[in-house]
N, C-alpha and C positions, 0 to 999 in steps of 0.2 A: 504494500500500500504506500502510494507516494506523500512522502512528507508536505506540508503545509503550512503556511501561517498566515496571519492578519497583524495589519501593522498599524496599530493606535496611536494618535501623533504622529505621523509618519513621517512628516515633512516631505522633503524630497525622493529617499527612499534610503536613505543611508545602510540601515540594517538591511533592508530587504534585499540590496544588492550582495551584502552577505549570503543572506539565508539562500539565495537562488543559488549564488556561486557553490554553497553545500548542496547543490539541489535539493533545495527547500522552496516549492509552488509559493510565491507570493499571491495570496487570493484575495485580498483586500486591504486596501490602504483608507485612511479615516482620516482626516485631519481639516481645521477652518480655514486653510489659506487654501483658495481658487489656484493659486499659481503655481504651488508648490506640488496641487493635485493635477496640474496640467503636466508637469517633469515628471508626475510619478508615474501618469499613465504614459507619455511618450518612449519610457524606459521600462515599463513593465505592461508592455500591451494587454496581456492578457487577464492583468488583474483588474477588478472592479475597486469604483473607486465612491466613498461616500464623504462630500462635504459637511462637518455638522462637528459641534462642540461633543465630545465625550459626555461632560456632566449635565446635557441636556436630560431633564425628568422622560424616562421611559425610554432613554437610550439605547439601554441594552436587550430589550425583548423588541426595541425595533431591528438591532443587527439579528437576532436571532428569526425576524422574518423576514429578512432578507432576501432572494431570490437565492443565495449561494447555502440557504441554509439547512441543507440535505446535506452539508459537507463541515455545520461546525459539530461540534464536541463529541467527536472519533479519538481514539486513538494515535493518529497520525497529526493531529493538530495542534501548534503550535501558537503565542501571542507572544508577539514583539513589542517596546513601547520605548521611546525616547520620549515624554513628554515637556514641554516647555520647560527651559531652567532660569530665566531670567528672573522670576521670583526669590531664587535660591542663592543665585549665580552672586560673586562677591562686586562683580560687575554691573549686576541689574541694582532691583532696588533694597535687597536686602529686608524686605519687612516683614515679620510671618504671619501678617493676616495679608498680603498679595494674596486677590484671588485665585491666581493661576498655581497659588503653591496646592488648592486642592483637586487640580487635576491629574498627578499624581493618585491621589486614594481613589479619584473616580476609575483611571486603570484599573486598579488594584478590583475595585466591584464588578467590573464588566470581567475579570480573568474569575472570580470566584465564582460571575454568574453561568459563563460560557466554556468552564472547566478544562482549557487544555492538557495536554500531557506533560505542559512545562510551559514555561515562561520567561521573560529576560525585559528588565525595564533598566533604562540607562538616563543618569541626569548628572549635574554637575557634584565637583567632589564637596562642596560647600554643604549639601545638603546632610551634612554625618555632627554640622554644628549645633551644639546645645539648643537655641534657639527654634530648631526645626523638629528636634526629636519627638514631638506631637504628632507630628503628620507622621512622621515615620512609625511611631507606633502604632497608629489609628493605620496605616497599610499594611503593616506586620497582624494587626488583630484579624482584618479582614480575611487575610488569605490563609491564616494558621486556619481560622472559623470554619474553611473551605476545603482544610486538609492538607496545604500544603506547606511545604518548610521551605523557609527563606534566610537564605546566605549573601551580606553585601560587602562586596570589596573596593575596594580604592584601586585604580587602574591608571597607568599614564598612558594614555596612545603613543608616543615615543617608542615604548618598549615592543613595540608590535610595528616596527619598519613605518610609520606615521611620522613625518619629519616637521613634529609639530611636540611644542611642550602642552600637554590638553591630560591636566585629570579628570577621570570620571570614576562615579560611583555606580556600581551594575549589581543592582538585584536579579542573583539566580532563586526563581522559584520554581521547585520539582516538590513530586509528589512523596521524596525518603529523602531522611534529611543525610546532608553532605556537608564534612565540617569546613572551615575555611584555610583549612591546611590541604585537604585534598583539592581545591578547585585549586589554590595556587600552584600546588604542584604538576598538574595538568595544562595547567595557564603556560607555563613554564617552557612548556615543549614549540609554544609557538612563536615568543619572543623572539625579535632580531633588530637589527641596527637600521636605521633607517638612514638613505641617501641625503646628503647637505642639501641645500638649497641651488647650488650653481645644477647639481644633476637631476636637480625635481625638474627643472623648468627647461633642461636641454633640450634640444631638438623642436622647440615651438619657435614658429615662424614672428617677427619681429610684431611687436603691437599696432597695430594704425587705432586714430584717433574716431569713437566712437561717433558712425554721423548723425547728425539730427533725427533723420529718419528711420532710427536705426528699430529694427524688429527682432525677436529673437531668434530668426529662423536664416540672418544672416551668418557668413563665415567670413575666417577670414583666414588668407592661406590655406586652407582645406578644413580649417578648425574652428570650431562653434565658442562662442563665448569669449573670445579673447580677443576684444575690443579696449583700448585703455579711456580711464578718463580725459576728458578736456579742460587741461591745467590753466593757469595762467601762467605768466612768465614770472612774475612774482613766484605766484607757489612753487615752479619751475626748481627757482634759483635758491629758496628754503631749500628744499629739497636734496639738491644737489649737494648743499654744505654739508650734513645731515653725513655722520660715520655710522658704516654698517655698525647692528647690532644700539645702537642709540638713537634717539628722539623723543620728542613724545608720542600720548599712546597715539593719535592721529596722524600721526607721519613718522610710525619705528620704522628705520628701515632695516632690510633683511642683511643677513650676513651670506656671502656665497658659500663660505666653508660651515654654515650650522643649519640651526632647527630656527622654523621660526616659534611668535610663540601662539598663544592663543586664540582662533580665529574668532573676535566677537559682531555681532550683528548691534543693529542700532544706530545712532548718529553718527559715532564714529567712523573716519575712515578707513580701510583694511591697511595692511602695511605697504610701506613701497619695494618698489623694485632695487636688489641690491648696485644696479650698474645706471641704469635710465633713470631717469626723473619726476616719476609716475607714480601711483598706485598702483598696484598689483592687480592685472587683469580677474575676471569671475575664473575664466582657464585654468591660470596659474594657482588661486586661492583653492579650486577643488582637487589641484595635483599634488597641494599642500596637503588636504583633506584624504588625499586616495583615490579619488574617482577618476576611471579613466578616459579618455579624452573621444571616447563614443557615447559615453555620459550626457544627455542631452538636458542643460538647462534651461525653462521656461521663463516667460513673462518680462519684467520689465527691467533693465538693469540693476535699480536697487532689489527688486526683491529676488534675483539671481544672486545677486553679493551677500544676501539676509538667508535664504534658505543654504547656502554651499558654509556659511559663518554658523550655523545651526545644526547643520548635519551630523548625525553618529559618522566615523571614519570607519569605512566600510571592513579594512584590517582591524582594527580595535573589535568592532562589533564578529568578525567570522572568526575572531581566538575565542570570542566570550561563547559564541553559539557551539562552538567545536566542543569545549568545555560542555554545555550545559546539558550536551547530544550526548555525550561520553557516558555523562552520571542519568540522564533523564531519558534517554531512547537509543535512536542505532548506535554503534560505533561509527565514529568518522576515521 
């Protein structure tokens, strides 16, 4: 029976492109950004795609009549969730009543309700602070309630060839409990060094200046997404002065021999280019991220810059799933 899953908060599809690459069927992706649902299906044709807040009242018995719903709560079924961290995030706003920090536990309800054979929710490392451990216990009650056991670790995506310094914390929930010594030691196996920055961005054709008219269905050199902003000669010559590895968070620029560091979304702008004068193309940002450059991102340049700054990194997310398959289902 072929493996499955659904992907809550999906964003772009960060995990999902995991789970496929395990051959894991992405069969539903969920999430409220129009745009980021238009990248999901461009990149996963075949899965079905539903716009709508998670902790909307009656949510989960509407996914359950869903049209795909002869195919949830088998055995082969799987739920994935990255949900929003900016709530959490030491970046965002830091508050714990942010409403967004309770859609986290609405996950947590719809996996209690829809019982897969295991599970995997990913947010920032922030969320293990004092401050938050409400929410965290209120999604630890919910799914123990449901019978399942939950194991959370602190993860860098660095350590998983991610040429990005990006902690996360990942909720493995299966249904026998698994200590946090064994998932690391299994984690273990798929650890590795990730390429600097000069070899993340090799072989990409030089940046032209995004035009007015620009769509996301343009390329440039053979290659979707890597369009640069349009500077001014002032920002230009900021810029320029600007030693890799320093600036502010608005204009860090890159190092060619390192990692960069934390891809964030919001006002802020991404980092610049270690050599040109720029901001770092959407291209470059998700090659930071791991996606590969058939990866197709949607909609409008910010919200390509906002979903690829948002995304699980699809190596970080296929060591966690490989892990969670090992203890929870086939062998990988």
């Amino acid at each position: 029976m072929r493996m499955r899953a659904i992907d809550l908060c999906c964003g772009l599809g960060g995990i999902s492109l995991a789970a496929k690459e395990l051959r894991i069927l992405p069969l539903l992706g969920v999430d409220t950004c129009c745009n980021a649902l238009k990248t999901y299906k461009a990149n996963f044709p075949h899965a079905r795609t539903i716009q709508a807040d998670v902790r909307e009242p009656g949510f989960g018995h509407r996914l359950k009549d869903h049209p795909e719903e002869r195919k949830l709560g088998k055995s082969d079924l799987y739920i994935v969730s990255g949900p929003p961290c900016q709530g959490f995030s030491d970046a965002g706003s830091r508050l714990v009543d942010d409403p967004r920090n309770t859609i986290i536990v609405a996950v947590a309800s719809l996996i209690a309700l829809i019982r897969p054979k295991a599970a995997i929710i990913e947010n920032v490392a922030a969320i293990r602070k004092p401050r938050y451990q409400a929410v965290v216990a209120e999604l630890r009650e919910i799914l123990q309630g449901a019978g399942y056991h939950v194991c959370e670790i602190e993860l860098n995506a660095a350590d998983f060839g991610v040429p990005q310094v990006r902690r996360r914390r990942m909720f493995f929930i299966t249904p026998n409990a698994v200590t946090e010594e064994q998932y690391r030691r299994h984690l273990a196996r798929y650890k590795t060094e990730p390429l600097v920055i000069e070899k993340v961005f090799r072989g990409l054709p030089k940046a032209v200046v995004r035009p007015p008219s620009y769509e996301d269905t343009l390329e440039n050199g053979g290659v979707y997404n890597h369009f640069a902003m349009l500077h001014s000669e002032k920002v230009k010559r900021k810029i320029a002065k600007i030693e890799p590895g320093k600036g502010p968070l608005s204009y860090r620029k890159l190092k060619p021999d390192g990692y960069a560091p934390t891809l964030i979304s919001g006002h802020r702008a991404p980092p610049v280019h270690y050599r040109e004068p720029r901001a770092i193309t959407v291209r470059e940002a998700a090659r930071i991220q791991g996606f590969p450059d058939d990866f197709r991102i949607c909609g409008s340049s910010g919200s390509q810059l906002q979903q690829v700054a948002n995304a699980v990194p699809p190596n970080l997310a296929k060591a966690a799933l490989r892990t969670l398959l090992h203890f929870a289902g086939p062998r990988s």
